[in-house]
N, C-alpha and C positions, 0 to 999 in steps of 0.2 A: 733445538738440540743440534750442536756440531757435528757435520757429517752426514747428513740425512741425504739418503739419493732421490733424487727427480731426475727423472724421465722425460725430455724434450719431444712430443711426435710432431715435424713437420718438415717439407718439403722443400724452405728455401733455407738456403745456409745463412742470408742476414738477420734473421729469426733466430736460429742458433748460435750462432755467434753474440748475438745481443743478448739474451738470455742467460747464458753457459756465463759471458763477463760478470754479470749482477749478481746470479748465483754462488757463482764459485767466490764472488769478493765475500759473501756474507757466510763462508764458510760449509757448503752444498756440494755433494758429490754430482755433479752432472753426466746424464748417458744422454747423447746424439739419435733416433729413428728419424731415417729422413722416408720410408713407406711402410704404410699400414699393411702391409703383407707381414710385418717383421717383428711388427706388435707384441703382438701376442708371446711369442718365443723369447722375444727381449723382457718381457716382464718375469715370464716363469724363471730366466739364466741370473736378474737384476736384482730381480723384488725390489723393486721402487717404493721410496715411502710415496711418491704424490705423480702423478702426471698429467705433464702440463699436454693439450690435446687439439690438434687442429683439425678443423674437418674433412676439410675440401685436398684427402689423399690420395695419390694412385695405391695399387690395391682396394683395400680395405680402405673403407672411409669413418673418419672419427665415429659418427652416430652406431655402425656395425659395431667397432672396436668398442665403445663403451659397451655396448648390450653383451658382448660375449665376454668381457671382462668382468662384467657385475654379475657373471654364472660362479666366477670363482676366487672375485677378491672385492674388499669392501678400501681399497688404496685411494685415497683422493684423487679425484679427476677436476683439473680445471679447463675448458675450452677457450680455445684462442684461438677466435676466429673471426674472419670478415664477413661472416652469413650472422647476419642479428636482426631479422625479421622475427616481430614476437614468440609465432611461433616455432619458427626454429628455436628461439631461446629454449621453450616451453619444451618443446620435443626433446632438447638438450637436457636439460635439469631433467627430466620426465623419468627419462630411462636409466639414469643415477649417477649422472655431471654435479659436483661439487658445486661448481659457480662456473661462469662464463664471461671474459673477458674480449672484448673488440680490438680488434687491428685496426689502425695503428693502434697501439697501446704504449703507456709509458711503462717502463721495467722497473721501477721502482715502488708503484704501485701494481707492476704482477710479484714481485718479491713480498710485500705485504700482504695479498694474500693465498699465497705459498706460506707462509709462517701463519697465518687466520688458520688456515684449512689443516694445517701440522695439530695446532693447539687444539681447534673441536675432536682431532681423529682419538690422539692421545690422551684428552676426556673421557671418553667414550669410549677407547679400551682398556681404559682406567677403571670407568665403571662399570664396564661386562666382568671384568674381573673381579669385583665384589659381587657380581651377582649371580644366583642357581643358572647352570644351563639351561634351563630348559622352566617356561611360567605356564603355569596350568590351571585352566579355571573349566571346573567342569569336564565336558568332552572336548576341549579346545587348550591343546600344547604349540607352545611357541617356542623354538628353540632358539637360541642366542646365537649357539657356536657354527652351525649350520644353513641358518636362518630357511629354517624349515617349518612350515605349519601342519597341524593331523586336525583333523575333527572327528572324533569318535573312531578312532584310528587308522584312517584315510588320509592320506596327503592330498591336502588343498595346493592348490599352482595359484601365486600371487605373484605379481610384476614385482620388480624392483622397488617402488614406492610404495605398492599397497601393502607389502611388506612393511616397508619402516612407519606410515602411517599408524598401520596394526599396532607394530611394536609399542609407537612411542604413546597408544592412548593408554593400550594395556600394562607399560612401566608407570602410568598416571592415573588407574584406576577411580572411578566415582570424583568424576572431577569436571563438567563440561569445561570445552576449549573453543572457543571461536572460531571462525572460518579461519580466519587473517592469523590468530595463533597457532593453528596447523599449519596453517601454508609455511608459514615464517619458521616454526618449528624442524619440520620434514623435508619441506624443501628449501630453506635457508635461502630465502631468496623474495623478499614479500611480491613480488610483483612477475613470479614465474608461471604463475598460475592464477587463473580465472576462479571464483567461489564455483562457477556454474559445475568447473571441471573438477572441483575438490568432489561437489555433491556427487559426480560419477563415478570417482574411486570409492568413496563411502559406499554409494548403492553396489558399485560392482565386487566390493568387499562384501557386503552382507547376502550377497548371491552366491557367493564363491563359500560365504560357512554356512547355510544352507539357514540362513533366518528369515523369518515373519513377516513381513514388510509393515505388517499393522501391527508388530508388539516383538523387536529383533530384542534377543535373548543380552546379545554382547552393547552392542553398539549404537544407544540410545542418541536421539533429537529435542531436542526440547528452543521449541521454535521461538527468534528471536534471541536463543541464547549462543546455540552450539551442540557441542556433539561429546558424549560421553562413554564411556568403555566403562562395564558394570561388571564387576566381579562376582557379584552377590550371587 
């Protein structure tokens, strides 16, 4: 969609300058952050559709900036950056990074996917918009609008991804999914994450709504297969 603003955050102006030419040719309102002190303030003044995000900033550093961004917007994040030890990656995507690109990078493959990351948002708040605020099974309310959980009308504290995990088994009720089909799903990215580390958000989910571990109410296993969200 013509006109869409991205948010540049980094430090060296050849970075923005290279960027800011590719974008602006494909028709992209581009904004300049050259410190993560400025972040924050620049989003709430900008409302960026996507931001592009590098790590390694004075102030505030990308991995903080994401975390305190995904307290109050769900705006594409993509990282660009020269730290791509796995699990930096992992940490990145983790805390709710869209995807992650390496320097050098070519810009015309970061321009692809800044338009990827457009298409799934715009999806996705295509289909919150058909859907109830708010999915309820049982003692267990999922809000959309808010992305708030209760259980028995308590607010549950879920990370950034145990949230959207939550979300996307409970929009696919009585249906296992595979490790590799979550991973791929939730965090777009098949190779961001370890099964070992999937199984810990799962267990740390089913701790956090207070279930059974020998017979969990929501969020069944059926081994060999996958992992299923049960409505019944």
């Amino acid at each position: 969609m013509a006109g869409e603003k991205i948010m540049i955050v980094d430090d060296e102006a050849v970075v923005h300058e290279l960027l800011t030419h590719y974008l602006e040719r494909e028709g992209f309102k581009v904004f300049s952050v050259y410190s993560g002190s400025h972040v924050l303030d620049k989003t709430a003044f900008h409302k960026p559709d996507l931001i592009l995000l590098d790590i390694l900033l004075p102030g505030l550093d990308g991995i903080e900036i994401c975390h305190e961004l995904r307290k109050k917007t769900d705006v594409p994040i993509i990282f660009i950056t020269s730290r791509d030890a796995p699990h930096e990656v992992a940490l990145g995507l983790g805390i709710g990074g869209d995807d992650y690109v390496k320097k050098p990078f070519n810009p015309v493959e970061v321009v692809a996917r800044v338009r990827a990351q457009l298409r799934r948002f715009r999806k996705q708040c295509a289909l919150q918009e058909d859907e109830p605020a708010v999915l309820a099974f049982g003692d267990l309310r999922i809000n959309l609008f808010d992305r708030t959980v209760e259980m028995k009308g308590e607010r549950v504290e879920l990370t950034v991804k145990e949230y959207d995990l939550l979300l996307f088994l409970a929009q696919n009720p009585n249906r296992y999914f595979s490790s590799d089909q979550l991973i791929e799903a939730v965090w777009n990215h098949p190779r961001s994450i370890s099964q070992k580390a999937l199984m810990t958000h799962i267990s740390n989910l089913r701790r956090k709504l207070g279930e059974d571990p020998d017979s969990p109410r929501y969020i069944a296993t059926l081994k060999g297969v996958g992992y299923m969200f049960s409505s019944r």
